[in-house]
N, C-alpha and C positions, 0 to 999 in steps of 0.2 A: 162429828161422825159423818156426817152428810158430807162435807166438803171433801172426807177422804173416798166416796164413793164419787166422788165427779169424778175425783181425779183417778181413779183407778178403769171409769169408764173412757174418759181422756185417750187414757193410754191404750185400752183397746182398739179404739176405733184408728187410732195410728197407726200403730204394729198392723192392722186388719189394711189400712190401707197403701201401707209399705209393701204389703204380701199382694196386695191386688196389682201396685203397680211394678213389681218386679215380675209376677208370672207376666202382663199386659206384653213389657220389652223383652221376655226370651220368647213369647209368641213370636212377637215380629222379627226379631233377630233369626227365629229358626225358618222363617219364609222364606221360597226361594227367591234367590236373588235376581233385580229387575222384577219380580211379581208379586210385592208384599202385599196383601189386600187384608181389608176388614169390613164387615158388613155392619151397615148402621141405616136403620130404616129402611130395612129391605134395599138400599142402593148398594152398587161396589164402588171405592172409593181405592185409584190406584197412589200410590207412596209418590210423592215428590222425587223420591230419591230415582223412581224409573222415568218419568215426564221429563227430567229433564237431560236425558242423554237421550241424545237423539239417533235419526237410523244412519248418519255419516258416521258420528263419534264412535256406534258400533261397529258397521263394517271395516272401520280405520284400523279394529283390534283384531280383525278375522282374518284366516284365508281359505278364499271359503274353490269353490270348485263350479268355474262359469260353464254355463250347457247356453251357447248360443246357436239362432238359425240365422243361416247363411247362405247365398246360391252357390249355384255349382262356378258359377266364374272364378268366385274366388279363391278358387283350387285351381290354379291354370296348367298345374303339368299335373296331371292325375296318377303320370308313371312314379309321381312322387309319393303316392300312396303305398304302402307297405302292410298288409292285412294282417291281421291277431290271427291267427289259425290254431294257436294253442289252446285246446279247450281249459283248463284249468288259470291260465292267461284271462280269455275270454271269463269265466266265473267269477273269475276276481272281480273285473271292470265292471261287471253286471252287479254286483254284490254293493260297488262302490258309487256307481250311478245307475241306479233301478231301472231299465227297459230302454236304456239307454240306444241299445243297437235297433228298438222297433221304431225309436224316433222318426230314422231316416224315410222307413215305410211309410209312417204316419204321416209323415211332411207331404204327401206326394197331394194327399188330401183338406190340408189347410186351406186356410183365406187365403193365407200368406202366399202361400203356392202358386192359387190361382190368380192374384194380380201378378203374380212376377212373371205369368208365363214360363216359368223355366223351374229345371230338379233342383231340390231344393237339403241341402245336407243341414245336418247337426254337429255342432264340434263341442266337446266337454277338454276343457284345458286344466288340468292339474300342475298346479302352480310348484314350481321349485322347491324341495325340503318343504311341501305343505303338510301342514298339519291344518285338521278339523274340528272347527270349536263344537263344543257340544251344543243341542238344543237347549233352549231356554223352556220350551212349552214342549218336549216328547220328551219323554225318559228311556234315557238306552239308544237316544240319534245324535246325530253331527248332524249340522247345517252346512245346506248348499245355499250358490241366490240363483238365479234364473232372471237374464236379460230380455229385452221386447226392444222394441225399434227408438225407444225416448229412452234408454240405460236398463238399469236396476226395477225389474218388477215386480220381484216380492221373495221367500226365503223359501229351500223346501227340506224339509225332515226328512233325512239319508237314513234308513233303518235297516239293521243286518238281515240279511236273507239266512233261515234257518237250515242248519248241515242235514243231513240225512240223520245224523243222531241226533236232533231236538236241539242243539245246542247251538248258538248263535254263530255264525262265522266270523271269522277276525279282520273281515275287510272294513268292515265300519269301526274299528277301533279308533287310536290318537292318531297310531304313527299307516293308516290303512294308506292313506293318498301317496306316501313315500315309499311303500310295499309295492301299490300298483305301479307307480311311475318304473320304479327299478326294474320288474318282469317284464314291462314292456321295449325300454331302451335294453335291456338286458336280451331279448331274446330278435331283438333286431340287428344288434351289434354282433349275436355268436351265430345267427342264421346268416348274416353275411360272411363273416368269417369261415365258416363251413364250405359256404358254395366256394369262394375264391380258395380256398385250400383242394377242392375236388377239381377245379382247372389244373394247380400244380400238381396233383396228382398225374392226371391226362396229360401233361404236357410231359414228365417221367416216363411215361409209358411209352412215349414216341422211338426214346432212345433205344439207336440201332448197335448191333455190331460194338455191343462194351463187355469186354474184356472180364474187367473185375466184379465178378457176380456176389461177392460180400460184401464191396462197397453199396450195389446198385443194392441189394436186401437191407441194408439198414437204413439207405432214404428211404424206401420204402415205406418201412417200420417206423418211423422217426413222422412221416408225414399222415398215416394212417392213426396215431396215438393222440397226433394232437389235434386230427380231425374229430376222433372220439369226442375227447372236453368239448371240441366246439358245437359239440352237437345238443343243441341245446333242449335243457329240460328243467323243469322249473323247482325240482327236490334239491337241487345245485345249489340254485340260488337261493334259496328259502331256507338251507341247511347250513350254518355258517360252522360248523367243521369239516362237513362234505367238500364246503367251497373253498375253505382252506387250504385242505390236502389236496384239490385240482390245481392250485395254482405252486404250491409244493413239486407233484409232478411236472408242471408245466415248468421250472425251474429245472430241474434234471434233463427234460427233451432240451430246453433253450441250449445245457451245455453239451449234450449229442450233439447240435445243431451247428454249435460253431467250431468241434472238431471237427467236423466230416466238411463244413466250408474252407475250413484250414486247409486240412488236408486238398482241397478243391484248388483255392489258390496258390499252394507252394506248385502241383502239377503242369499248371496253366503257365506258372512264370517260367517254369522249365524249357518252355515249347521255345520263349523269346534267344535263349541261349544256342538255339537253331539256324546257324546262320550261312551256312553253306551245304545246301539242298538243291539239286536241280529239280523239276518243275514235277515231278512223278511222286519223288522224293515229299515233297511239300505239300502235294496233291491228300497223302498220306496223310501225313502229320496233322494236314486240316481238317481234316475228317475223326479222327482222333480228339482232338480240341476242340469241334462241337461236340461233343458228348461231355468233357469236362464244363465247358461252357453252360450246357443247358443246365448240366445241375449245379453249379455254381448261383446262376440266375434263379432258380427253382430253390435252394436251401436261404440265400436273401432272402427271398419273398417267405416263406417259411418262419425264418426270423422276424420279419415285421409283422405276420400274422400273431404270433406267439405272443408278441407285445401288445398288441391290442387283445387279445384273450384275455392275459393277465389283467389290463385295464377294466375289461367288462367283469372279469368274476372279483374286481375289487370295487365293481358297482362306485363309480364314482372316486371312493377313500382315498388312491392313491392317486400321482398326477401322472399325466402320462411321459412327464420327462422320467421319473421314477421305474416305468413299468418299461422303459426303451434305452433303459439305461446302457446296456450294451450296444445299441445299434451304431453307435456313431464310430465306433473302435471296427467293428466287422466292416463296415459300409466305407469307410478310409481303407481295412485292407483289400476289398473289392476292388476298391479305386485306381487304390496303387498297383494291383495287376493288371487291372485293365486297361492303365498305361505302359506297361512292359509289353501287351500282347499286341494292342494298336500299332507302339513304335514297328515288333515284325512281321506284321502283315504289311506295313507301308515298307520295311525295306526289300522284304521277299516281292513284293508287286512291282517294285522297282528295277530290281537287279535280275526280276525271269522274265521283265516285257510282259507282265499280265495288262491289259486293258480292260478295265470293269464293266468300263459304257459299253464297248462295240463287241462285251462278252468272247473274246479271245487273246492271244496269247504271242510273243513272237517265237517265229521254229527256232530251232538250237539243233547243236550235234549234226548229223549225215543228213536230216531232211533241211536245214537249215544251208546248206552246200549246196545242196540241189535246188532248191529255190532261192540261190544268191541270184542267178545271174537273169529269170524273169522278175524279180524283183526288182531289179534296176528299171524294167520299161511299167511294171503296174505296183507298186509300194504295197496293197492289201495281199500280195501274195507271198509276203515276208511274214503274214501271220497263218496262226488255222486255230480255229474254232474250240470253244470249252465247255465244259457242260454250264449248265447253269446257274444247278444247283451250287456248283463253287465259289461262284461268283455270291451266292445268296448267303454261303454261309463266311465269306472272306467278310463281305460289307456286315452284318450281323455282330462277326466278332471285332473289327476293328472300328466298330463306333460305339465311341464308348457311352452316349446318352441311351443303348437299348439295355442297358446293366441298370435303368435308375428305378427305384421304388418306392414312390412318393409317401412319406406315412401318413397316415391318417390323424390329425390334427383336433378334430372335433370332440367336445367338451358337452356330448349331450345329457349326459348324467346330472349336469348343473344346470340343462335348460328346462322351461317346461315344458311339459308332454301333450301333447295337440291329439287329441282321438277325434275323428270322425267317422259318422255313423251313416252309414250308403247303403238303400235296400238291402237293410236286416244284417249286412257282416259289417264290420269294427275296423278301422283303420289306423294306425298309428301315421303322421306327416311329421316327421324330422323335421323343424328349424332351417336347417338349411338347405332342405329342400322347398321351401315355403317362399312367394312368390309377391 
């Protein structure tokens, strides 16, 4: 009887310590990870499993968001600086690196400062498709690191600044660093686009004395529409059926764009078909031909704006051979009128005696009689004088490298985004503006 009470005490005391040491491993299973602890004589005793990854092995798995100081040298073209002016822009960047814009103030009053002698900027670099790992030690941050003059000087807790309604904002999320990157390349690329579309605009405007007032109303229309899209605003890009349907649109002006160039260069090649005109005659004609000319050049450029629009409101996704896919078809037939119109202005210059350099012309007709015969003792009185302006507009239209529109090439959406922080405003520096 005795021996069946051992052994039934046996078994309790096992079962009891099976049950101790299964709750023991879901304790430490449920700690968080890198900070398992357990307290045993009042000491803390951190887990092997964190002591031995070190602080390389982690940042090797991070990307984290460098806030370095820097002098002002090392910004050598300052024009390369391009300001955040978007407050909601700006909100973002603040959200994603906390006081980040008062650094630059702050700097002025550093150590660091005052051995350098000189202004002293802040740059926060948000690395390509970054993403930010979460804190280990806050709950509800991502980690940054923060450099000093010997690398890596310790890690800081990015925590969401709260919205007006209590609720935390979403720049400190996973995808917050590839949000702000994109508003900022994004509103760089459609404020430049903007302003170079209000040149072509300006320069439409100059045209005199044109004829066809339905043509001259829908460039109009056609370059005012896609100034709109480029006029940028950050519900655009943040709204990805808003930005859809922008670039939807932007699809529909593209094909405005290359009738009304069409229609541009069948006009233009017509002029070359012009081949016996005396000098009045042709005077005419060329005056005529710049107005087609200038909006020829102006709906180009038009069309290469439109391709990069498209590029920025596809933030990257698409490539920019994709988004220009048209240009190289439009830009050949440009080409090829631009050589039918060169060839008649060199043989119209030829065959009226234009001389470009000494800006005139040889006489012809009854005054060309009348000044045969003191021509023979002084040779400049075989010509007379032209305006100028014809001469500005002959060389204009027959050279054909003033038709060229270089595209823009740059692939910033893939690089990373450089902010620098100058007496309290926010700067974005482009890559390849960087020195």
């Amino acid at each position: 009887m005795k021996i069946e009470y051992v052994v039934i005490a046996i078994c309790i005391v096992a079962v009891a310590s099976i049950v101790v040491l299964l709750m023991y491993r879901k304790k430490s299973i449920g700690s968080p990870k890198g900070e398992n602890t357990s307290r045993r004589g009042g000491g803390e005793i951190i887990s092997k499993q964190t002591s031995e990854l070190s602080q390389s092995d982690r940042l090797a798995n991070e990307l984290a968001i460098q806030v370095d100081m820097l002098p002002a040298e090392a910004v050598s073209d300052k024009s390369g600086l391009v300001e955040i002016t978007d407050n909601k822009v700006l909100a973002r960047v603040n959200n994603l690196v906390p006081a980040f814009a008062q650094a630059g103030v702050a700097a002025a009053n550093t150590v660091q400062a005052v051995k350098a002698g000189n202004e002293v900027l802040y740059r926060a670099i948000i690395p390509a498709g970054a993403k930010l790992a979460n804190s280990r030690t806050m709950k509800g941050a991502v980690r940054g690191i923060y450099h000093g003059a010997d690398g890596i000087k310790g890690h800081a807790n990015l925590v969401a600044v709260q919205a007006q309604k209590g609720t935390a904002a979403i720049a400190n999320t996973a995808t917050a660093a590839m949000g702000v990157a994109a508003m900022v390349v994004g509103q760089y690329y459609m404020t430049q686009i903007n302003a170079e579309l209000g040149e072509i605009s300006d320069g439409i405007s100059k045209v005199s004395d044109f004829q066809d007032n339905e043509f001259r109303s829908r460039v109009f229309s056609l370059v005012a529409h896609v100034k709109k899209i480029a006029d940028f605003q950050v519900e655009i890009l943040e709204n990805d059926e808003l930005r859809l349907s922008k670039i939807a649109q932007l699809d529909g002006l593209e094909e405005e764009c290359t009738q009304l160039l069409g229609q541009v260069n069948l006009t233009l090649a017509g002029f070359s078909k012009k081949n016996d005109l005396n000098y009045s005659a042709y005077e005419k004609e060329l005056k005529e031909a710049q107005n087609w000319y200038t909006y020829q050049k102006a709906l180009l450029d038009v069309l290469y704006k439109i391709s990069d629009l498209r590029y920025a409101l596809h933030m990257g996704a698409a490539s920019r051979r994709q988004c220009a896919a048209l240009l190289p078809t439009y830009a050949k037939q440009v080409e090829d009128t631009q050589a039918l119109l060169t060839a008649w202005h060199r043989a119209s210059v030829k065959r009226l005696g234009i001389d470009t350099n000494e800006i005139r012309r040889r006489r012809d007709g009854f005054d060309g009689v009348v000044h045969f015969i003191p021509g023979l003792v002084n040779d400049d009185l075989n010509f007379r004088a032209i305006d100028e302006k014809t001469v500005d507009m002959i060389a204009a239209q027959e050279s054909a490298q003033s038709i060229e529109c270089p595209q823009d090439d740059s692939e910033l959406y893939a690089e990373d985004v450089q902010l620098i922080s100058k007496d309290g405003k926010i700067y974005y520096l482009p890559m390849d503006k960087e020195e």
